[in-house]
Structure formats: C-alpha cells, structure tokens
TIRO-2110 file (N, C-alpha, C; in Angstrom, 1 decimal):
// TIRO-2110
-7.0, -17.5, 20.7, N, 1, A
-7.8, -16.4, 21.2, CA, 1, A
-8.5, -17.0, 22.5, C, 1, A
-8.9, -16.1, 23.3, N, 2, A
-9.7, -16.0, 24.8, CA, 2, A
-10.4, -15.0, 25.3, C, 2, A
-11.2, -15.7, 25.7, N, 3, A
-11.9, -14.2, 26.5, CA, 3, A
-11.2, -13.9, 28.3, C, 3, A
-10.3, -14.7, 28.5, N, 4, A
-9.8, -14.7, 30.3, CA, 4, A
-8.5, -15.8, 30.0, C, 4, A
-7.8, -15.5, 31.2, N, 5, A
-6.9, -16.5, 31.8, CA, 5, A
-7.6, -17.7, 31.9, C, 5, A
-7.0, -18.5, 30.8, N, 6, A
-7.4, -20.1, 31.4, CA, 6, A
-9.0, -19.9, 30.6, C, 6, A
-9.4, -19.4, 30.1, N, 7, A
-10.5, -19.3, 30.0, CA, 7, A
-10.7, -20.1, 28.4, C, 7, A
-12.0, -20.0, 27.5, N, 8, A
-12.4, -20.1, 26.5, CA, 8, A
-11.5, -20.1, 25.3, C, 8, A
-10.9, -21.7, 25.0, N, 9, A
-10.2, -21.1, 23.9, CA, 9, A
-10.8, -21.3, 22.3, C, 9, A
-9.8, -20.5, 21.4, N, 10, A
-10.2, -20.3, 20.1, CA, 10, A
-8.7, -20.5, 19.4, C, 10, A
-9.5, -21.5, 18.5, N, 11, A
-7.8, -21.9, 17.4, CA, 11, A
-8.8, -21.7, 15.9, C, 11, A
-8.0, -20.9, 15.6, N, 12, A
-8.2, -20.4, 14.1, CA, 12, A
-7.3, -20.5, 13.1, C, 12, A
-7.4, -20.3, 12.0, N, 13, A
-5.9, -19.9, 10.9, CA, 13, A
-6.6, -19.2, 9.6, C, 13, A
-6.0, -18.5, 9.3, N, 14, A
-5.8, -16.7, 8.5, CA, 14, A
-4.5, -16.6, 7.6, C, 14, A
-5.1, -15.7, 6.7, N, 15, A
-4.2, -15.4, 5.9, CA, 15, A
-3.6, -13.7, 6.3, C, 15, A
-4.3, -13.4, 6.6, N, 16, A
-4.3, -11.6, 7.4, CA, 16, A
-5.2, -11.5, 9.1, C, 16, A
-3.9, -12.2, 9.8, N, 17, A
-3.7, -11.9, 11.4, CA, 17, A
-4.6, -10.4, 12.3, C, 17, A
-4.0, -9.3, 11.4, N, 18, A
-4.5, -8.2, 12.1, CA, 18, A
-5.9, -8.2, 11.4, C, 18, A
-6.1, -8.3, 10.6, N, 19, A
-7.5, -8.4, 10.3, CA, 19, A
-8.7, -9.1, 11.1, C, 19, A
-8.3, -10.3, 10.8, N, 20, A
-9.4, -11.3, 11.9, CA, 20, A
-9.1, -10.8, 13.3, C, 20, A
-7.8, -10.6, 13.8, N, 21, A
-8.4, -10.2, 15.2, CA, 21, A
-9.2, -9.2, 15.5, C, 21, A
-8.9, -8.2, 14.5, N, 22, A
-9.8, -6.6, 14.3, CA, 22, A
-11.2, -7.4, 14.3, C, 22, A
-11.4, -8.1, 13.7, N, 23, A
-13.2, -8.5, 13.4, CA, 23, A
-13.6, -9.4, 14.7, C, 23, A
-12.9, -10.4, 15.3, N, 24, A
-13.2, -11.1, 16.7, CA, 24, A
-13.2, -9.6, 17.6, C, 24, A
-12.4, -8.6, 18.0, N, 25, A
-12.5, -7.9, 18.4, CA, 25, A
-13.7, -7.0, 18.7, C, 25, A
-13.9, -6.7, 17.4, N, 26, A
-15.6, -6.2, 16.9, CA, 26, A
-16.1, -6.6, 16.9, C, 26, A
-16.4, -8.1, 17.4, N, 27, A
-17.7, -9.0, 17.1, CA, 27, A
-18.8, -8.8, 15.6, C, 27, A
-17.4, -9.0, 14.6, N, 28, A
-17.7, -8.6, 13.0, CA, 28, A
-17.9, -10.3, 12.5, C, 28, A
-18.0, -11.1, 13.6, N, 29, A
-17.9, -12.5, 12.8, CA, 29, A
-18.2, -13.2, 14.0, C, 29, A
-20.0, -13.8, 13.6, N, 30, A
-20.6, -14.7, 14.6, CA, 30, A
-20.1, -16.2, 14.1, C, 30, A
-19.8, -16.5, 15.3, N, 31, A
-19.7, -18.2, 15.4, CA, 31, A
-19.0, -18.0, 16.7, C, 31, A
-18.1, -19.4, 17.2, N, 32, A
-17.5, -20.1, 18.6, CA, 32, A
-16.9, -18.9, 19.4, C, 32, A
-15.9, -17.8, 18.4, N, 33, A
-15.3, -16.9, 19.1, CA, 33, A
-16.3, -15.6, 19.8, C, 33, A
-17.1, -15.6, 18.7, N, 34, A
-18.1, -14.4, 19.0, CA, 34, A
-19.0, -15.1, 20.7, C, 34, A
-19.4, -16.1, 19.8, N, 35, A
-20.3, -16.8, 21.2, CA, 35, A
-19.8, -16.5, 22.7, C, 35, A
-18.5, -17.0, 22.7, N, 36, A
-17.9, -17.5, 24.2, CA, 36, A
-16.6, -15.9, 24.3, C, 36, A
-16.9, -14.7, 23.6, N, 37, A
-16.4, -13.5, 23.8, CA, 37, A
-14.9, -13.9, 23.7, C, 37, A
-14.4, -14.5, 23.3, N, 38, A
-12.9, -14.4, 22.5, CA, 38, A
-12.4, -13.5, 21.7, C, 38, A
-11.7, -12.6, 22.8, N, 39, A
-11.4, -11.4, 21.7, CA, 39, A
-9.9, -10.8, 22.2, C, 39, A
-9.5, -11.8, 22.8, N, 40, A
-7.9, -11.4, 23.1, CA, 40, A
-7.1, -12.8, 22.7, C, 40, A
-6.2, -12.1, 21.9, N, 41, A
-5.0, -12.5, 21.2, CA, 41, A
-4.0, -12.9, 22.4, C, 41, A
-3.7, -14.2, 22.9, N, 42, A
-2.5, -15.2, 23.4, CA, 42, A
-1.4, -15.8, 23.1, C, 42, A
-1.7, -16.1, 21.5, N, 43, A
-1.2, -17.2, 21.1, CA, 43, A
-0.6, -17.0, 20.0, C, 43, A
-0.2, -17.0, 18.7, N, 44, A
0.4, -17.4, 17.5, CA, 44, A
1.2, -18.2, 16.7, C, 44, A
1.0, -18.6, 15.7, N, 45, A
2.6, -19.0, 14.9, CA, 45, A
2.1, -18.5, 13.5, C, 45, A
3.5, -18.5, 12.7, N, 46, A
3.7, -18.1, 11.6, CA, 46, A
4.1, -19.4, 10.8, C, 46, A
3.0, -19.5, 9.5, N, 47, A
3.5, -20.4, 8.7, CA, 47, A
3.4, -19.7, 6.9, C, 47, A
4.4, -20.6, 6.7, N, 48, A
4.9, -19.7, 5.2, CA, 48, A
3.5, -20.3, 4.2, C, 48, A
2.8, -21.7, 4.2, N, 49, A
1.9, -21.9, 3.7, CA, 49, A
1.1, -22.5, 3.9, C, 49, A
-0.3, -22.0, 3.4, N, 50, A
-1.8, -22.2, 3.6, CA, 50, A
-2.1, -23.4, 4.5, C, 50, A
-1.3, -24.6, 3.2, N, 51, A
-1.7, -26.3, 3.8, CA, 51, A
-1.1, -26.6, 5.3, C, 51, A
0.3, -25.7, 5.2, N, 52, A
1.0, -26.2, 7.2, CA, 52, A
0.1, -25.7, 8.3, C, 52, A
-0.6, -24.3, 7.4, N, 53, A
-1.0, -23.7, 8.7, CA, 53, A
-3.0, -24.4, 9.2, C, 53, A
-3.2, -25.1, 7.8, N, 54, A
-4.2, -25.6, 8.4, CA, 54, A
-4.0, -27.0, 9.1, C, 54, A
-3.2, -27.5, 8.7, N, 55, A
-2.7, -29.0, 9.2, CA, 55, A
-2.8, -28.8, 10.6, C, 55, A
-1.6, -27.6, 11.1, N, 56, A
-1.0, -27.1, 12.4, CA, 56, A
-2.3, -27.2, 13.1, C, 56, A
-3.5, -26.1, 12.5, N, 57, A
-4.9, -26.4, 13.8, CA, 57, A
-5.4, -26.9, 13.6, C, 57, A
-5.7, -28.3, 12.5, N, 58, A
-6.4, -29.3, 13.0, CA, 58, A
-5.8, -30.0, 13.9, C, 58, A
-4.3, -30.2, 14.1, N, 59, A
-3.7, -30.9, 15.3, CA, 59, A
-3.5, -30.0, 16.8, C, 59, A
-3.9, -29.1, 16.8, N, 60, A
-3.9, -28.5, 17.7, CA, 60, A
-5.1, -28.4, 18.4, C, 60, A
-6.1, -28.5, 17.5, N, 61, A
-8.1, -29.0, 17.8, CA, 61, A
-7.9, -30.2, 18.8, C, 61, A
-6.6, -31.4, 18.4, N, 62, A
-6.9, -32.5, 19.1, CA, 62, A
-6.1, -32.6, 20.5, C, 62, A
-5.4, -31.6, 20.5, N, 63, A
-4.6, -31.8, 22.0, CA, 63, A
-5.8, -31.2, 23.1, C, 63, A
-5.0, -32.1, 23.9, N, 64, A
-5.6, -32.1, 25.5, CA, 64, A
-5.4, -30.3, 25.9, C, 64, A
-6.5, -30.0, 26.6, N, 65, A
-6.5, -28.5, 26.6, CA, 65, A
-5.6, -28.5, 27.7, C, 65, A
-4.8, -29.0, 28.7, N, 66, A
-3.6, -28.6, 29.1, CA, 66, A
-2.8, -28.4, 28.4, C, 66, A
-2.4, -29.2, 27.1, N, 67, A
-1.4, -29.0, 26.3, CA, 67, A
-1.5, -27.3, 25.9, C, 67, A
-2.5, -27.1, 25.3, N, 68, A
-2.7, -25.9, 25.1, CA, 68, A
-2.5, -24.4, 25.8, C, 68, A
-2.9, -25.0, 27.1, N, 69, A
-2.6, -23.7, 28.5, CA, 69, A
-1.2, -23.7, 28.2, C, 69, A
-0.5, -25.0, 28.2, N, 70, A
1.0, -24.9, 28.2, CA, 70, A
2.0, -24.2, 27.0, C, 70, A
1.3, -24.3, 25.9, N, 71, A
1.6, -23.9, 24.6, CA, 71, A
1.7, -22.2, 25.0, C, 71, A
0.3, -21.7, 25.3, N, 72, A
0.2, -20.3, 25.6, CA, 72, A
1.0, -19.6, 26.3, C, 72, A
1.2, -20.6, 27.3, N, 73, A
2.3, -20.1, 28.5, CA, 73, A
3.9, -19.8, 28.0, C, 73, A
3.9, -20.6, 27.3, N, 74, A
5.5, -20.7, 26.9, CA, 74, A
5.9, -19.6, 26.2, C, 74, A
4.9, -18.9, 25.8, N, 75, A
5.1, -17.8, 24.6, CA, 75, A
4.5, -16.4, 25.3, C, 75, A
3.2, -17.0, 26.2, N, 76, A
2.6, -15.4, 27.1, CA, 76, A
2.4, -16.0, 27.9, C, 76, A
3.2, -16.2, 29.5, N, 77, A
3.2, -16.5, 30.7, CA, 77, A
1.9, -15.5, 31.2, C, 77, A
1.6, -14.5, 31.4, N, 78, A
0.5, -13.6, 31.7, CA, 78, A
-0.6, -13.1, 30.9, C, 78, A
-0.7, -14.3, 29.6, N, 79, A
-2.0, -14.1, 28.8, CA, 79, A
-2.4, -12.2, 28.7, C, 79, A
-1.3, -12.1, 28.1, N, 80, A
-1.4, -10.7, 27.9, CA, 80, A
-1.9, -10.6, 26.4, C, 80, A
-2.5, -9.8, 25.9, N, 81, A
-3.3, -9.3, 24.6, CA, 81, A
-2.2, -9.1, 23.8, C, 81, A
-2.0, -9.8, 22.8, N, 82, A
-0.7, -9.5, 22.2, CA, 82, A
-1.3, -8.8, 20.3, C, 82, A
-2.8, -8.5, 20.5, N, 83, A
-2.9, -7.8, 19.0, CA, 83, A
-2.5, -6.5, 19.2, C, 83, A
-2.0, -5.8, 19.7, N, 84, A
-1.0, -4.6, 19.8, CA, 84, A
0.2, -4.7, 19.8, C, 84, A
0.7, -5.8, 19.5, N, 85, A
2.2, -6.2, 19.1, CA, 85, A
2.4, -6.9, 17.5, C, 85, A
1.3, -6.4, 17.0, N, 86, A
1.4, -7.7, 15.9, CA, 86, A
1.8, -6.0, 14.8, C, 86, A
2.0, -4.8, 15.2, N, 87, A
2.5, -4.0, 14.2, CA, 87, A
4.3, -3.6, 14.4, C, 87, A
END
C-alpha cells in the first residue's frame, strides 16, 4: 500500500485482501497505514498459507526500499490502485 508514487510504503499480510483494503481505505484501522494515508493498493502476492505469507513480509520489511519501488514496478509500472481489480 501507498498514499503516492514513490511515496509511503505499507507491507502488510491478510487472510481477506478486499477487506483490509476496504478498512485502510476507510481509515477503519489506526496505526503506520492510517498515519502516513496509505490507502492505495500497488502491490500483491498470493500465498496458499498463513506461515509463507508472513515469512514473505517479514523479508520484504528488510529489503532496501529501492528493491521495493522495483518489486511494485514490475507488476504496476503506473502505481495504479489496483483494489478495483481484486473482484
């Protein structure tokens, strides 16, 4: 998640995707995303269970935030809002 290009990022993991974004959206859930207005969807992956997908963002917490611009890019070159694609 982000609030801009290049801007403020947010790495989370969820069991129900459209959910949590619906609530960062809303600002239905104060903490880092609420704070710094992260409320557009960039980024995702899909994992089949709980333990990969939390592994996945703790190692993703530790990359260099270029890595990350680059990650986004590969998948949304125009950081376009992709929670209207997730139905």
């Amino acid at each position: 998640m982000t609030n801009q290009k290049n801007g403020t990022l947010y790495i989370g993991v969820t069991s129900d995707l459209e959910r949590r974004i619906y609530e960062h959206r809303e600002g239905l859930t104060p903490g880092f995303a609420w704070k710094y207005g992260c409320t557009r969807l960039v980024w995702y992956e899909e994992h089949w269970d709980i333990g990969s997908a939390i592994q996945r963002e703790k190692s993703l917490k530790r990359w260099y935030r270029q890595w990350k611009i680059d990650l986004v890019e590969t998948m949304n070159p125009n950081w376009n809002d992709l929670y209207l694609t997730l139905w």
